[in-house]
PAZAPA-4460 file (N, C-alpha, C; in steps of 0.05 Angstrom, whole numbers, plus 32768, in hexadecimal, padded with zeros to 4 digits):
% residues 241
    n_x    n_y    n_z   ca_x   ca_y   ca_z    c_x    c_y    c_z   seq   type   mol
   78BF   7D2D   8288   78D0   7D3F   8298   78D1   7D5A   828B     1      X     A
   78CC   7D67   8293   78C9   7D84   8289   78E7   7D96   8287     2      X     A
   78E6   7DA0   826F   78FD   7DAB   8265   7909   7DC7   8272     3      X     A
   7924   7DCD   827B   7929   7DE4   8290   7925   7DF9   827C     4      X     A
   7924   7E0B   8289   791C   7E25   8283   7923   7E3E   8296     5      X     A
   7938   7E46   828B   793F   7E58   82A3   7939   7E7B   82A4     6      X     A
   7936   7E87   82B8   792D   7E9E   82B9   794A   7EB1   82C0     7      X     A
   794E   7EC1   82AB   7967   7ED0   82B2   796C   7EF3   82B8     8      X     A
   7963   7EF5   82D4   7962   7F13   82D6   797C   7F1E   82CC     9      X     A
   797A   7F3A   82BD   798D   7F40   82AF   7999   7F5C   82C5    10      X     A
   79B6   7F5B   82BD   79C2   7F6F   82C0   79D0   7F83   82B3    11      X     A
   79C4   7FA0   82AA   79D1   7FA9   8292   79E8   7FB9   829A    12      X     A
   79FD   7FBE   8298   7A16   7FCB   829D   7A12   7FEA   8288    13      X     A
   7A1E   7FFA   82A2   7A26   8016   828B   7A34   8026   829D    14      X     A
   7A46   802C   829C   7A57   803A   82AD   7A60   8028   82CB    15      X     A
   7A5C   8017   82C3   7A61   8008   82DE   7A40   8001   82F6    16      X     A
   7A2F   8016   82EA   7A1A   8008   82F4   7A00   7FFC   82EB    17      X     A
   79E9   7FF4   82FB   79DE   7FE9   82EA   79C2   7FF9   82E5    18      X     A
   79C5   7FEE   82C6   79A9   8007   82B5   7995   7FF5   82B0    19      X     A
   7982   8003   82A4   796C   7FFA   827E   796F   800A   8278    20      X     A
   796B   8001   8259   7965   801F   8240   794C   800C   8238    21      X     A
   7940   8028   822E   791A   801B   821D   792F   801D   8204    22      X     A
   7923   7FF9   81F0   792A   7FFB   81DF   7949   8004   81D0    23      X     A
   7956   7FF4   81DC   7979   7FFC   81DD   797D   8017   81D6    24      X     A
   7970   802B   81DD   7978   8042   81DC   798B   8057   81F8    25      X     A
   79A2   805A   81F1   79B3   806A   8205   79AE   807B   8207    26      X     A
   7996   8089   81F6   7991   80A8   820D   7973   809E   8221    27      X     A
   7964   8089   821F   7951   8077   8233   795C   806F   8244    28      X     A
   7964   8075   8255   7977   8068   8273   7967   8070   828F    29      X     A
   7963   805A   829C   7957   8056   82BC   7977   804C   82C6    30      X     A
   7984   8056   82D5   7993   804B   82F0   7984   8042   82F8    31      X     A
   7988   8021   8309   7980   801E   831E   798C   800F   8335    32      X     A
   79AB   800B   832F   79BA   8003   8348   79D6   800B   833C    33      X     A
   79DC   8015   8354   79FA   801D   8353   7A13   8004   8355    34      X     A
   7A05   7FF7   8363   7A1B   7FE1   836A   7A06   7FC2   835D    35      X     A
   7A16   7FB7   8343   7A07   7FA3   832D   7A15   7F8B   834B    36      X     A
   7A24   7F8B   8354   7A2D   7F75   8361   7A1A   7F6A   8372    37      X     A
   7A0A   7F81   8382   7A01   7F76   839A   79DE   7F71   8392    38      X     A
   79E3   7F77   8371   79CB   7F71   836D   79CE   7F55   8361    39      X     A
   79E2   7F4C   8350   79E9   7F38   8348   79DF   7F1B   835D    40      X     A
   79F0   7F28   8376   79EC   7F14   8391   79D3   7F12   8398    41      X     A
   79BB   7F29   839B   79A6   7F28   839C   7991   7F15   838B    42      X     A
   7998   7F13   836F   798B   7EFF   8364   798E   7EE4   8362    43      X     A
   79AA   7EDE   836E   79B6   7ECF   8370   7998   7EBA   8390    44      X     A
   799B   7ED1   83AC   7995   7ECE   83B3   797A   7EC0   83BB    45      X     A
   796E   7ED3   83A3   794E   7EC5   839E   794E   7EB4   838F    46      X     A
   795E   7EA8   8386   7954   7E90   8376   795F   7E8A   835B    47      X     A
   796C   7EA8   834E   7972   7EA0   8332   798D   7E8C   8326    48      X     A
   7982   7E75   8318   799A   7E6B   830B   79AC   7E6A   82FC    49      X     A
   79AA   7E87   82F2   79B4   7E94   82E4   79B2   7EAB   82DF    50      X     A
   79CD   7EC5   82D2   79C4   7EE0   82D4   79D0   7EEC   82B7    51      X     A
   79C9   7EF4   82B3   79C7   7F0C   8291   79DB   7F20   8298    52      X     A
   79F4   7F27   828F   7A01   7F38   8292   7A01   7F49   8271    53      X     A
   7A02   7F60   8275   7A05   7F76   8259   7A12   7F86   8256    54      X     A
   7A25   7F86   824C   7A3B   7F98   824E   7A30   7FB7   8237    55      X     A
   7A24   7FCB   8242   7A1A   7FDE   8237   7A28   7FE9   8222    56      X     A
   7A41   7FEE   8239   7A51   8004   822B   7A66   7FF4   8213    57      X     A
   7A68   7FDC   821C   7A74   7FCA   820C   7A64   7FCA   81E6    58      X     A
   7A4E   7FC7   81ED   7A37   7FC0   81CE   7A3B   7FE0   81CA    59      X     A
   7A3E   7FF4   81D2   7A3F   800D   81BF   7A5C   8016   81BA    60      X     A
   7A66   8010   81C8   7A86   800D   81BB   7A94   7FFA   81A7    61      X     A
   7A8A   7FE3   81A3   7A88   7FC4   8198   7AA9   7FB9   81A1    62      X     A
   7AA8   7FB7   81BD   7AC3   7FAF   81D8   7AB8   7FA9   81E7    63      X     A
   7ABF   7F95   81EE   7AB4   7F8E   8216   7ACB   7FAA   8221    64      X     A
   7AAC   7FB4   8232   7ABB   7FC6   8245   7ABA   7FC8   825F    65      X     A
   7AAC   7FB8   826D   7A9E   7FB3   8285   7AA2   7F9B   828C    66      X     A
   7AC1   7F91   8287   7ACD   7F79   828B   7AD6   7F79   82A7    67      X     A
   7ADB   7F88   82C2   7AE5   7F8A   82D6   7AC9   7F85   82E3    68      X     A
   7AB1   7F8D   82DF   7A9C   7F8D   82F3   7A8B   7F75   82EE    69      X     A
   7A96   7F6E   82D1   7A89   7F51   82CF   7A97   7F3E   82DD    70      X     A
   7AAA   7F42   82DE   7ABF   7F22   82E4   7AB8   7F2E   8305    71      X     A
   7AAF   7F43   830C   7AAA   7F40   832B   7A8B   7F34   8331    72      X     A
   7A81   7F39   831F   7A64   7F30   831F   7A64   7F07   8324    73      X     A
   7A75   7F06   830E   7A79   7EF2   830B   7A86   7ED3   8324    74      X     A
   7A94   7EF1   8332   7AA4   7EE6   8345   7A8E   7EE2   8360    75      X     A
   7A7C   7EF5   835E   7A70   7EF7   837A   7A56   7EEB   8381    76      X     A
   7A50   7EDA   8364   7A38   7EC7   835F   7A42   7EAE   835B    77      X     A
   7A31   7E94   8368   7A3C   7E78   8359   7A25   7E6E   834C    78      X     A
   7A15   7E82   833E   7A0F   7E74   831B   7A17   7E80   8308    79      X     A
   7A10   7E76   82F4   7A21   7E86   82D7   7A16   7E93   82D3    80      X     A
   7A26   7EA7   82C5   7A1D   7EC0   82BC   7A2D   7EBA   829A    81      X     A
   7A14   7EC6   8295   7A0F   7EC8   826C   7A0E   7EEA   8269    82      X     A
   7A2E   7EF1   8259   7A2F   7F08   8255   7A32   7F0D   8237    83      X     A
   7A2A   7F2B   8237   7A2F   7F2A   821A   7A27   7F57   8217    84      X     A
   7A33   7F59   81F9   7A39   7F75   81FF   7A57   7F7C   81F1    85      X     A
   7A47   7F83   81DB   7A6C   7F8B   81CC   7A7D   7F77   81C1    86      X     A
   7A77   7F62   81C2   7A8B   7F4D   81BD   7A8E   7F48   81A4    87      X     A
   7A9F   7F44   8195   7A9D   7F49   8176   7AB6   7F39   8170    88      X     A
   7ACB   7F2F   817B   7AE0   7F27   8175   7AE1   7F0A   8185    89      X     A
   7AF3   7EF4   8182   7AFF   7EE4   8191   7B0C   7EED   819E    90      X     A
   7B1F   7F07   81A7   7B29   7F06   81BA   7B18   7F13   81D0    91      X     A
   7B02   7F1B   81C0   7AE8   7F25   81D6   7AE1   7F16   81E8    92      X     A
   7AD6   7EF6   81D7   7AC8   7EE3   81EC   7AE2   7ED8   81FA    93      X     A
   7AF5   7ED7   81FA   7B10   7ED7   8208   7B0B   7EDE   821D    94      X     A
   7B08   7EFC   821A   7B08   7F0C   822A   7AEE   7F08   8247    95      X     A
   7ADE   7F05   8240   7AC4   7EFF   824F   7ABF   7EEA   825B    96      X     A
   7ACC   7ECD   824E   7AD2   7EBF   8255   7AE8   7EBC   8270    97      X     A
   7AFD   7EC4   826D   7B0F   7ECF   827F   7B02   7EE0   8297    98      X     A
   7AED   7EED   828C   7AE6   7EFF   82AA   7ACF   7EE6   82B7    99      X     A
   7AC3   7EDA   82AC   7AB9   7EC3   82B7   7A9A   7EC0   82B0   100      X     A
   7A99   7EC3   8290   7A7C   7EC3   8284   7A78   7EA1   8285   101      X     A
   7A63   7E93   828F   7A59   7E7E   828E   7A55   7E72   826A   102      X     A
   7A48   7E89   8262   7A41   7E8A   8246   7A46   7EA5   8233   103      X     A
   7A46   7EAA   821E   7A56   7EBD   820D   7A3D   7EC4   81FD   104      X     A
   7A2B   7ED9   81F7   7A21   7EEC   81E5   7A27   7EF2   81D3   105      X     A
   7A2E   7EED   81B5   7A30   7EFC   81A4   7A26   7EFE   818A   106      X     A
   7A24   7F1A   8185   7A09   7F2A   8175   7A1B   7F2C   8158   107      X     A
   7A16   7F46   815C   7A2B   7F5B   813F   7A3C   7F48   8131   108      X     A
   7A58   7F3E   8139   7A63   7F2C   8136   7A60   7F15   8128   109      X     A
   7A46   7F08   8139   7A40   7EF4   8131   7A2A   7EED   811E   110      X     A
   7A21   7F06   8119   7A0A   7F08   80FE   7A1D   7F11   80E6   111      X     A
   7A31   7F1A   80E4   7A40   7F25   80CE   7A4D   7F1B   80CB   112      X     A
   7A66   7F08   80D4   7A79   7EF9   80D4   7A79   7EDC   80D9   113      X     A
   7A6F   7ECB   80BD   7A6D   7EAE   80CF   7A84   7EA4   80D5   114      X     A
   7A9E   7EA6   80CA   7AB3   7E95   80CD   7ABA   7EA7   80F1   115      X     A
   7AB8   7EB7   80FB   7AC0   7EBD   810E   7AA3   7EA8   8123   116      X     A
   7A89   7EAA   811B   7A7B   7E9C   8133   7A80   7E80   8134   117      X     A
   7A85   7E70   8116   7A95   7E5A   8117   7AA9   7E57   8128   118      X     A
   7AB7   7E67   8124   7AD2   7E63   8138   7ACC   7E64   8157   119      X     A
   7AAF   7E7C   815E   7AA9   7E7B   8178   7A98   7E63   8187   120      X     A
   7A8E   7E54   8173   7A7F   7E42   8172   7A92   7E2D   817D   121      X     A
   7AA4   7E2D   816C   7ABA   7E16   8178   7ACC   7E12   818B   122      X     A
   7ACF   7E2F   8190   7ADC   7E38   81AC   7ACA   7E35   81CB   123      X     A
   7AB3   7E3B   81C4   7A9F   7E44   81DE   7A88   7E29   81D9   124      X     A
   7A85   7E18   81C1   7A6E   7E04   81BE   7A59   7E10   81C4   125      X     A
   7A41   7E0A   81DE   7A2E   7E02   81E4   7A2C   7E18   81FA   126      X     A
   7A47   7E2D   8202   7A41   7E42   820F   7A4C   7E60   81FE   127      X     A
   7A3D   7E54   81DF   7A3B   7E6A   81CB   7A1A   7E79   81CF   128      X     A
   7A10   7E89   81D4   79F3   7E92   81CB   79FB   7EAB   81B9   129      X     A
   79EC   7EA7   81A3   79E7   7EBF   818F   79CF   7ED6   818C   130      X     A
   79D6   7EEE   8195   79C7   7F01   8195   79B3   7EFF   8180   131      X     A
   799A   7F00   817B   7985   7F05   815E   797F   7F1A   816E   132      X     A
   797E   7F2F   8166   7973   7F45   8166   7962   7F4C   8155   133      X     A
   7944   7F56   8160   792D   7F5A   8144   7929   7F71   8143   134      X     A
   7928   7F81   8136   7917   7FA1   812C   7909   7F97   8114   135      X     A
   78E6   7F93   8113   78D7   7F91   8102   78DD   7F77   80EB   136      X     A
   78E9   7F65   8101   78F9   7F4C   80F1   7905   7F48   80E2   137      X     A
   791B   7F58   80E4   792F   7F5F   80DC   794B   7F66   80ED   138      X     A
   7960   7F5C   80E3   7978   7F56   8103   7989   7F70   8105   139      X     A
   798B   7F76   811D   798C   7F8F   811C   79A2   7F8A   8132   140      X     A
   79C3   7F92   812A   79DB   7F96   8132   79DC   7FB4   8141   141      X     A
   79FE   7FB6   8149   7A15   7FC0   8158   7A05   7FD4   816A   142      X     A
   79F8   7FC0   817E   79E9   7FCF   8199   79D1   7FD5   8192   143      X     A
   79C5   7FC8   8181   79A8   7FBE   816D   79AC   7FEF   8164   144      X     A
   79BD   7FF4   815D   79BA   8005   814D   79B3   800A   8130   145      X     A
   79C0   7FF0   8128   79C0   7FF1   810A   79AC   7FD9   8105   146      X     A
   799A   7FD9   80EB   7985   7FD1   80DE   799A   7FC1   80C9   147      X     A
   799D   7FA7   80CE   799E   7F90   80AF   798B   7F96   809F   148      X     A
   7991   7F84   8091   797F   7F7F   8073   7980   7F5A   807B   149      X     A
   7988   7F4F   8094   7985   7F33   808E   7963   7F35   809C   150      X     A
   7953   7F1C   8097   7944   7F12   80A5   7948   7F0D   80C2   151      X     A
   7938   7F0C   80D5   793F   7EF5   80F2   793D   7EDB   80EE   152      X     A
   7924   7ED3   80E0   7928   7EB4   80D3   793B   7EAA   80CA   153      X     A
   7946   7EB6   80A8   7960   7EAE   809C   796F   7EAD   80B1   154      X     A
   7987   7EC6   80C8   7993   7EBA   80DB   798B   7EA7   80EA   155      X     A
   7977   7EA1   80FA   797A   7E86   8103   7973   7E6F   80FD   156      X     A
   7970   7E6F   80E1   7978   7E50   80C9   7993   7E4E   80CB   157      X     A
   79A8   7E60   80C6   79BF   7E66   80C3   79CA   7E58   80D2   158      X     A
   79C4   7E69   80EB   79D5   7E64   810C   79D0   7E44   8110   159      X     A
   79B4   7E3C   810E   79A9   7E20   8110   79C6   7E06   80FB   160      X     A
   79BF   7E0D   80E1   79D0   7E02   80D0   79F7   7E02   80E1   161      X     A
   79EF   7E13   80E6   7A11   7E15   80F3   7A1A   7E08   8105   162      X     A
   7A05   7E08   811D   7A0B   7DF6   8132   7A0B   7E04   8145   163      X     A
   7A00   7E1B   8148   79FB   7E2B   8168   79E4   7E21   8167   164      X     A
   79E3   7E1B   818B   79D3   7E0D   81A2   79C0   7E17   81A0   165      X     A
   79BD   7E3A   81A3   79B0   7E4A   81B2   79B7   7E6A   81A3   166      X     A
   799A   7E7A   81A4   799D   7E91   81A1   798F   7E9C   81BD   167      X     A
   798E   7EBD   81B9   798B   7ED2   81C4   7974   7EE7   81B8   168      X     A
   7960   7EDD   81B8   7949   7EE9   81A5   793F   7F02   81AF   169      X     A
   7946   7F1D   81AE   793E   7F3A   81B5   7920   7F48   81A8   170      X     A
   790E   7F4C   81A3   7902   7F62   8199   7905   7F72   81A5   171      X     A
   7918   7F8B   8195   7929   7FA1   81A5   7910   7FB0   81A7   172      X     A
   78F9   7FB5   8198   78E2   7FC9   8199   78D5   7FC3   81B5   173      X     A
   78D9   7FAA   81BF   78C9   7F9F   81D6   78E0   7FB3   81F4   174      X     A
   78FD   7FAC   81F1   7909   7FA9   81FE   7904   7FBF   821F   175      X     A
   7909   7FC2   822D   78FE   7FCD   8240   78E4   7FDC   8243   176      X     A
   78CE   7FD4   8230   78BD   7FDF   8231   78A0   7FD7   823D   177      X     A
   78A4   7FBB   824B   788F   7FB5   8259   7874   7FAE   824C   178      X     A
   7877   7FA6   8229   7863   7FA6   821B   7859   7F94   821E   179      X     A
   7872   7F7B   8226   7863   7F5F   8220   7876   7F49   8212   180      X     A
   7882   7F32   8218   7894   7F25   820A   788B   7F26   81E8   181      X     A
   789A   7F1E   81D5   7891   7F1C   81BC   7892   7EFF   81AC   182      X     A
   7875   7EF9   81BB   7872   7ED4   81C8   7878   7EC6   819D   183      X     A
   7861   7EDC   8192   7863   7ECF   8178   7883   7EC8   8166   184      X     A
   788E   7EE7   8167   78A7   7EDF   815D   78BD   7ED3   8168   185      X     A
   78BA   7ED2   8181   78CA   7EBE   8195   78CC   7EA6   8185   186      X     A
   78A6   7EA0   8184   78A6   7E83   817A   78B3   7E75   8161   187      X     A
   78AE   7E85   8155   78BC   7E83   8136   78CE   7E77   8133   188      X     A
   78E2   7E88   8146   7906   7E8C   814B   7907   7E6F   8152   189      X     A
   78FB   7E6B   8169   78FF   7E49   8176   78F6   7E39   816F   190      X     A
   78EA   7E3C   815B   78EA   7E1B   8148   78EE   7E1C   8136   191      X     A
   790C   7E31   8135   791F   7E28   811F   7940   7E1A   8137   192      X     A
   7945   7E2C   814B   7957   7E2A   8159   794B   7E2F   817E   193      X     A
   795A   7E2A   8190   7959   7E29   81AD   7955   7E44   81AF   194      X     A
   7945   7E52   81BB   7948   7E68   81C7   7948   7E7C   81DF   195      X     A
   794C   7E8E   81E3   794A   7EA0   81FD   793F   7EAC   81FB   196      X     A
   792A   7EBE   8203   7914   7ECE   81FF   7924   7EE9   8207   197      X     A
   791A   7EFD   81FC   7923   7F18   820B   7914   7F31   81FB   198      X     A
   790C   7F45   8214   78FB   7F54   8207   78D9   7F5A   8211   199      X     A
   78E1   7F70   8218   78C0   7F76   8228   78AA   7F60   8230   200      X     A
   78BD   7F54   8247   78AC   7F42   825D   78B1   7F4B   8276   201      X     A
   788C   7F4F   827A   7880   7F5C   828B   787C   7F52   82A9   202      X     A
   7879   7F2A   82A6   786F   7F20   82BE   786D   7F04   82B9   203      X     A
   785C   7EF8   82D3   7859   7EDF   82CB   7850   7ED1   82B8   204      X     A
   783C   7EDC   82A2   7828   7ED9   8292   783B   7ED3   827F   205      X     A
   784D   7EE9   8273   7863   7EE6   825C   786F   7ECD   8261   206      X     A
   787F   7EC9   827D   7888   7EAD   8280   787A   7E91   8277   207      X     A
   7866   7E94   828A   7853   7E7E   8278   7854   7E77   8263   208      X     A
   7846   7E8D   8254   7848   7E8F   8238   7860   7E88   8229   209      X     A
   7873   7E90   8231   7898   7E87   8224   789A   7E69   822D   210      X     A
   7891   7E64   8243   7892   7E4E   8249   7881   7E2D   8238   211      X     A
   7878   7E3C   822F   7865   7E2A   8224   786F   7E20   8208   212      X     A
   787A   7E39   81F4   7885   7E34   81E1   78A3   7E29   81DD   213      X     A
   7895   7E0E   81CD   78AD   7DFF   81C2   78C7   7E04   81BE   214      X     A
   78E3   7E00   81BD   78F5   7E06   81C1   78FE   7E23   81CB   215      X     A
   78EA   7E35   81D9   78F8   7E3F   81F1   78FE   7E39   820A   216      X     A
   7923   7E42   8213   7928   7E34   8229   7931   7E47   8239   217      X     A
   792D   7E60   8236   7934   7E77   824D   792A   7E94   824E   218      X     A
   7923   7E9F   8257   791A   7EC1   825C   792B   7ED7   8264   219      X     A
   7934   7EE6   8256   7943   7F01   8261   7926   7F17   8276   220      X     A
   7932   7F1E   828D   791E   7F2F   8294   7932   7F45   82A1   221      X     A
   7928   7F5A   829B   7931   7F75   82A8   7925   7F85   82B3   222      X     A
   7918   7F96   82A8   7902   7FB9   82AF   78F2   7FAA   82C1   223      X     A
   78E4   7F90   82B7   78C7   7F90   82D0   78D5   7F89   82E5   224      X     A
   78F3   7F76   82ED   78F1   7F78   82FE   7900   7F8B   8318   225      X     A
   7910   7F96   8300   791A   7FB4   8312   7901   7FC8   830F   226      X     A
   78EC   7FC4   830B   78DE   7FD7   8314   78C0   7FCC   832C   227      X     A
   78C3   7FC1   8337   78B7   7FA9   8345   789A   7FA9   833B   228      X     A
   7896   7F99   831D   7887   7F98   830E   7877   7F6D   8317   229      X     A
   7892   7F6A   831A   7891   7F48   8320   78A9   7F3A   832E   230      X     A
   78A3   7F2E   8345   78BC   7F28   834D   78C5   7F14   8346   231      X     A
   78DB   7F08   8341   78EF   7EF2   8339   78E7   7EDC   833F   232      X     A
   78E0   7EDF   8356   78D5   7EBC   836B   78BF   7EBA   8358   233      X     A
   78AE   7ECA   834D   7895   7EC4   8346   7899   7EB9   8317   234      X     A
   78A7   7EC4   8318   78B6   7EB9   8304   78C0   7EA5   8301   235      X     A
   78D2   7E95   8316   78D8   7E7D   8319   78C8   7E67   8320   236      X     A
   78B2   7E70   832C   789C   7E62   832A   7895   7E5C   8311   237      X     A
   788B   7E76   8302   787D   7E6B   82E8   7896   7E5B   82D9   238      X     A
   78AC   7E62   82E1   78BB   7E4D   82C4   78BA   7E37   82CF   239      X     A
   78AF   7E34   82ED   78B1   7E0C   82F2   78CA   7E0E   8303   240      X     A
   78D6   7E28   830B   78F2   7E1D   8322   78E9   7E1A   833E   241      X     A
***
């Protein structure tokens, strides 16, 4: 029986509407819908089982701040939505939770503070995912601005040892840039822990390819497909939906 794999078109929040930045950078910004809701419903429509919410302004503030348009997002779709963006506290995933996150994101927080992802771990279980963010393999925090000194490996031995399900694996260098998923260090990541792919995927080919490797169980997609690079249906194909 073949293992699910879900494809999660993303929605990034910033001002209330929806963006990309190349490479989490805030002066790199494409608008490309004013209203995240009716795009929300739109993906909803074609097929997706799920949707990526990002609270922009939230991860450069380190606050959920885009808590009203999520919990409407949330309200106006019936699949889950996996948000994340700023969250740094328990009363954060509280918070997100409350507006009606399916699943909880957290990065900064949860790479620097284990007794707090412990605690989120125990609060949220199995709808905890932990941001890995990579710059040059190396984990790179608060709105992937700042450069660690940890490994991406070492964190997800860590996270693994702990008892999170699932990470959130970024190559921020990839990140809206249409280069190409980052199939190798993807791989790495997932056969230490469950993963989510995210990060310059272009099309069906990347899917495949993610698809193929061992403990990956999901795809973030954005730029290709707000830029009608690949459509969604054709994505859900390759993951097998």
């Amino acid at each position: 029986m073949a293992r699910p794999f879900t494809v999660f078109p993303a929605i990034d929040l910033r001002g209330g509407r929806c963006v990309r930045l190349k490479q989490g950078d805030f002066d790199r910004q494409t608008e490309y819908d004013a209203d995240p809701l009716g795009r929300a419903r739109e993906w909803e429509r074609r097929g997706a089982g799920a949707i990526h919410v990002v609270d922009l302004d939230g991860a450069k503030e380190g606050r959920p701040v885009q808590t009203e348009v999520i919990s409407d997002i949330a309200a106006a779709v019936g699949v889950p939505v996996q948000v994340g963006g700023g969250i740094r506290t328990l009363g954060d995933v509280e918070t997100v939770v409350a507006a009606g996150a399916g699943r909880v994101v957290v990065g900064t927080a949860a790479v620097g503070d284990r007794e707090l992802r412990l605690r989120a771990l125990d609060l949220l279980g199995e709808r905890l995912v932990v941001a890995v963010d990579s710059r040059d393999g190396l984990v790179a925090t608060h709105g992937w601005q700042t450069v660690s000194e940890v490994p991406v490996l070492q964190l997800a031995r860590e996270l693994a040892e702990d008892g999170v399900t699932r990470v959130l694996f970024t190559d921020v260098g990839r990140d809206g840039m249409g280069s190409g998923a980052a199939l190798e260090a993807t791989a790495e990541v997932a056969s230490v822990i469950p993963t989510i792919a995210s990060g310059g995927v272009r099309g069906v080919r990347d899917v495949e390819a993610l698809v193929a490797l061992d403990g990956v169980e999901g795809v973030i997609v954005g730029t290709a497909l707000y830029e009608g690079h690949v459509e969604l249906e054709e994505l859900l194909r390759a993951a097998g939906r």
